[in-house]
Structures are given as structure tokens and as C-alpha cells.
C-alpha positions, 0 to 999 in steps of 0.5 A: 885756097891754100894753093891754087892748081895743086891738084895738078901737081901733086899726086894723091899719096895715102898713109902706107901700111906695114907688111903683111908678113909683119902686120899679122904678127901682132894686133897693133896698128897696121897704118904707117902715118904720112910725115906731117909736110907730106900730110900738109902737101895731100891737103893743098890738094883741095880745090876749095870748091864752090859746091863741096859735096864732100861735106854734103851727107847726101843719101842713096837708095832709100838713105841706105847709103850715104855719100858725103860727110854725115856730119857735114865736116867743114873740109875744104876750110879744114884742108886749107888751114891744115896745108897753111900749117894752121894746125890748130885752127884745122883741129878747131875747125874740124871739132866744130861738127866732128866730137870724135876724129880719132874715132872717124879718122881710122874707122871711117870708109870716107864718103866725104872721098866718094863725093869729092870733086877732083875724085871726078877727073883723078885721085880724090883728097885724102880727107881720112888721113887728113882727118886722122892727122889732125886729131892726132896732133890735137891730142899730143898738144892736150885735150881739155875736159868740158865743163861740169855741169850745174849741181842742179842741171837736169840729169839725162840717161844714156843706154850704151857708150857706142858711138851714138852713146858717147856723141849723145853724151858728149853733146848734151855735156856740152851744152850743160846737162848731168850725164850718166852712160849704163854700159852693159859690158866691163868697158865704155865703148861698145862696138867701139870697144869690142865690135872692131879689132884693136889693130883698126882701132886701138883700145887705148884711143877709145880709153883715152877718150872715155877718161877724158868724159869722166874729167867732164863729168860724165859718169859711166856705170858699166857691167849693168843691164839697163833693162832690169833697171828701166823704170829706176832709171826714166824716173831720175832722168829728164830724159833717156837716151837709147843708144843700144846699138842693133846688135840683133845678127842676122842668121844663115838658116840652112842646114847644119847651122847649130854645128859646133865651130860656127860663131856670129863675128860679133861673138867672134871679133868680141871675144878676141879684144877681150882676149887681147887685153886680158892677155889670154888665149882666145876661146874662140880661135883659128889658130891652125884651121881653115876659116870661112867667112861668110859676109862681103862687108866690113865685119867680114873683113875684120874677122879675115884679118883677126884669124889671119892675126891668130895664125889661121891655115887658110881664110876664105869670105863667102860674099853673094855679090858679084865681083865689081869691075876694076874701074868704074866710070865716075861721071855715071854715079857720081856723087854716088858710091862707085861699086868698083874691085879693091881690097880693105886691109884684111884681103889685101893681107891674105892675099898676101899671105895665101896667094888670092884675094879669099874672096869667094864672089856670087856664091851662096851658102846652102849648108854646113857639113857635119866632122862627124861629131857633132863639128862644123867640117866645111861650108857646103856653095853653090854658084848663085848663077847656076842654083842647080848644080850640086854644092861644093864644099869649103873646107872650115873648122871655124865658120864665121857669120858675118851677114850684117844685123837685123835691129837693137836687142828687143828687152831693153826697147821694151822695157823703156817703151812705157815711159814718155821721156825716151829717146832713140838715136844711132843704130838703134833708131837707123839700123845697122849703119855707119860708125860716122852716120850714128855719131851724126844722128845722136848728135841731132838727137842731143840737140833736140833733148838740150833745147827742149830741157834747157828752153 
């Protein structure tokens, strides 16, 4: 342990974040990166625990939710070689279980926090920042490609470069087999890509990584629908990775869903990155009108923060929960998520901005009101607590449905289902998860293919 009883001394200190004002300017990053000794200072934070359930994956409710790293991080060694300034030892360590930190280390929500000891009794580590800055560094002193492959090693097919297709990848390169990724959009990336804004992930990091699988010798073929090609495809490849994703999004049947100006947020968020580095207008855009979003979780958020970013008039996020308490007793659900009030980055930037958190709590949507035209006019609520009183409506030109995903697209399932050679692994095996628990699932899916290709 780096130093011991530092928790008693050293207050918990995030990354900061630019102003709203400023932030919504523009699609660049909106964290302001702690100096490297302050970083180093949050690390010797770390009690080095006997039991680290920080790095334990332990899943809740039916393995719905996860608490602890699903990659099992080995973090209490990473926190102290990173506050000894034994950066590189720490990024070594760190890339032992993680192939992606630049990835986790800005999308994650840090369950590794949720489940960390000090978290108990005060501020828990700032394992995600801690993360981030590790992989950061680790770039800007360079990153080595992995070795070929053999001419002869067995070739495998990875369907989809999210970040299950790009683990799996990464993975069985790793350990020596002939890679191909099929990527139905222009670029690598998939949700990576075009499913989260460039101000939480920059593209260029993706980029950068995808450039640097190719000097491994991964061939990406892009802009091709895998499902045309599937027997082609299971005949060449000793084995096949689906990694599609479950993009399927879950719909909100009520009346006057077919409205124009209503759009599913992957369309949305989508159509905005493509914008983005295009350099075009977005052909779906909020700029000047009153925006309703209706989802409570991470998409949810992200549209609030682009339609902010494209100079929306108003924002609001129709969430059937109820709003969590401010605090929540640790000690009755630990080492469990605590369902307790906070903002992510896009209501704290309306809130901001617009004067409330946009959130609209225990509120169902039960219709969408007709301009006349043809054109969505507003979201018709209602109270959950009160079903029976008369609906009250939201005013929104530009609906968003950010209601989560229902499973993987069903022709590319079907079109591989015949073959013997076929694996699942990430979303398209779990079911809408996190970025961090797909990564980990393709992960144990790449080990099986290798030691069964390479036996």
C-alpha cells in the first residue's frame, strides 16, 4: 500500500468539467483532466483492501445489474503503482484484464466505485479517473501493435466492431488467429462509433484504436451487410463471432406514435456523429425547438445533452421512475447499486442552462398531439400515481424515444443460425448492457474459440 491512512487525509476530487455555457458550444470533451500529482494524490486513496469487491463483477437482480468491474481490473495494485508514480507498471497492470481503458475510462458508469470499500463510510476512489489517466498516458508514450498472425492460423469472422466486436478481436489476435471484422456502417466502431456523442467519447480515440488493430493485422471490411453474406462468410472462418449488438429499440405504443418529428435516439444520436464529421447540418435537429425526451437512462441523457449542443429551446426527459432520495444509506445496499438523486453531464447542463433538472419523475407518456399536420406538437403525461386524471401535455416539436432496446437485429441471427461454427457474445448474447460487461463477456468468448482452435 502506497499510503497508508490516506483516506483520512485526502478528500475524494473528481475531473472538473467545463461550464455549461461553454460546453454546449461545441461537441468537443466536456471533462477537465485532473493534473497528473493530483491524480496520483486521488490514488493513494486506496485502502488496498483484503476483500477489494471493487474489482469483484458481482451481479444483481437476475445478472441485470452489475456491481464491481466486470473485468475484474485488478485495481487496488493498479492504485498504487499509479500513486508510487509507476505509471507504466499501472498501465501494464491495467491492460492485463482491460484491452480498452480509453473506452471504460470515459463511458463507463464505474461500478468498480459502487462496490469500493472507503465508499462505505465516505467518498469512494476515483477509480474512473484514475483509469482514464492511465490510458492517456499510456498512449502518448506509444502504442505497440500486436503481433501478426501466422499465414496459416485459422482465420475467425467477427460480425460487428462495437465493443464486443472489437474485444473479440483484439483477444483472438492476441493470442494468434487471422482476424476479419464485417461492419455494416462506413466506420469501425459501432455504438462506440455512432451510439455515443463525440463530446463523451471522442471519435478520434475510437480511430485511434481501430488504426492501431489494423497494424495487428485485423482487417476491418465496412459498409457490408453480413447477412447477405453468411454462408460465404461461416465457410471461410473456423469459427464466427456475432457481436451485432441488440440495436432492436424499444417502441412507445400509444397514440399518435407514427407522428412526424418523432425519432428512436439511436436514429437520433446517430445521425448527429455523422453530422458531426461530415460537417454538415444534421438532418435531424433541435435547433430551436422545444425537445422531449422520453427514457431516464444513459441514451436519454445524451440526446438532452446533443439537443442542448444544437441549440434546442427547451429540453425535457419523460422518466417513469420516481425521483431517488438525495442520500441513500450505504450499509443497506451495499455492495449494491444505491438508487440515490445525481445529474450525468447533460441535466446537469440543462439544469444549468434552463433553470431545473429537465427531468419530468413518475410520469407516463400516454399519447402525442397532432400540429395539425401531420407533426408531432407535444407529449401527451399523465402522473403514474394518479392514472386517472386527464393528460397534460409537453410541448415538443422533436420527440426522442429513449426507452432502451429489445434484443439484436433478427436477419443477421438468422442467416448464421445454420452454421455449427457460430458464436454470440456481447449485447447480442446479454441484452442491451453495459459498454464495460460486453467487452468482458467477448472477452470469455474469445478465450473459449482460441483454446478450442489452438488445442
Amino acid at each position: 500500500m502506497g499510503k497508508p491512512g490516506a483516506y483520512l487525509q485526502v478528500d475524494r476530487q473528481e475531473h472538473g468539467v467545463r461550464p455549461a455555457a461553454e460546453s454546449v458550444r461545441d461537441f468537443e470533451d466536456f471533462v477537465v483532466d485532473l493534473p497528473t500529482d493530483a491524480q496520483r494524490e486521488q490514488a493513494s486513496r486506496c485502502m488496498y483492501c483484503g476483500v477489494p469487491f471493487c474489482q469483484s463483477g458481482l451481479r444483481f437482480n437476475g445478472a441485470r445489474q452489475v456491481t464491481g468491474c466486470p473485468l475484474h481490473n485488478l485495481i487496488p495494485e493498479t492504485n498504487d503503482l499509479l500513486f508510487r508514480g509507476r505509471w507504466d507498471e499501472a498501465a501494464k497492470r491495467l491492460a492485463l484484464t482491460n484491452p480498452f481503458p480509453e473506452f471504460t475510462g470515459r463511458v463507463c458508469p464505474a461500478p468498480c466505485e459502487t462496490a469500493c470499500n472507503l465508499g462505505l463510510h465516505d467518498d469512494a476512489v476515483t477509480i474512473h479517473d484514475n483509469e482514464r489517466s492511465l490510458s492517456d498516458y499510456a498512449w502518448e508514450r506509444g502504442m505497440s501493435p500486436l503481433p501478426s498472425a501466422d499465414a496459416g492460423a485459422p482465420l475467425v469472422s467477427v460480425i460487428g466492431s462495437g465493443p464486443a466486436g472489437l474485444a473479440a478481436a483484439w483477444e483472438l489476435a492476441r493470442r494468434g488467429l487471422r482476424i476479419r471484422v464485417y461492419e455494416r456502417d462506413e466506420k469501425p466502431g459501432g455504438l462506440l462509433m455512432y451510439g455515443i456523442p463525440n463530446m463523451k467519447l471522442p471519435k478520434w480515440v475510437i480511430e485511434r484504436r481501430v488504426n492501431l488493430m489494423e497494424e495487428s493485422g485485423i482487417e476491418f471490411i465496412c459498409g457490408v451487410n453480413a447477412a447477405e453474406k453468411a454462408e460465404e462468410i461461416a465457410t471461410e472462418s473456423a469459427a464466427v463471432v456475432l457481436a451485432c449488438g441488440s440495436h432492436t429499440p424499444r417502441r412507445v405504443d400509444v397514440p399518435g406514435a407514427d407522428l412526424d418529428g418523432i425519432h428512436f435516439a439511436v436514429d437520433y444520436l446517430s445521425e448527429a456523429t455523422r453530422a458531426l464529421l461530415e460537417g454538415r447540418k444534421a438532418a435531424i435537429s433541435a435547433e430551436g425547438k422545444d425537445v422531449a425526451v422520453i427514457g431516464g437512462g444513459d441514451t436519454g441523457v445524451d440526446c438532452v445533452a446533443t439537443a442542448l449542443r444544437q441549440g434546442a429551446r427547451s429540453v425535457r426527459q419523460i422518466v417513469r421512475a420516481a425521483c431517488p432520495p438525495q442520500e441513500v444509506d450505504a450499509l443497506t445496499a451495499w455492495p449494491g447499486p444505491r438508487n440515490a438523486y445525481a445529474q450525468a453531464y447533460g441535466q446537469r447542463e440543462a439544469a444549468d442552462l434552463l433553470g431545473e433538472d429537465p427531468r419530468l419523475w413518475s410520469t407516463d407518456t400516454v399519447g402525442f398531439a397532432d400540429a395539425g399536420d401531420g407533426t408531432v406538437s407535444a407529449v401527451q403525461v399523465r402522473p403514474i400515481a394518479s392514472p386517472s386524471d386527464d393528460a397534460q401535455e409537453v410541448p415538443a416539436q422533436l420527440v426522442l424515444i429513449a426507452k432502451g432496446f429489445t434484443g439484436p437485429e433478427q436477419p443477421v441471427i438468422e442467416a448464421f443460425s445454420a452454421f455449427k461454427n457460430v458464436f454470440l457474445a456481447g449485447d447480442a448474447r446479454l441484452g442491451s448492457t453495459l459498454v464495460v460487461t460486453a467487452i468482458a463477456d467477448a472477452l470469455e468468448v474469445a478465450g473459449r474459440i482460441a483454446r478450442d482452435l489452438l488445442a
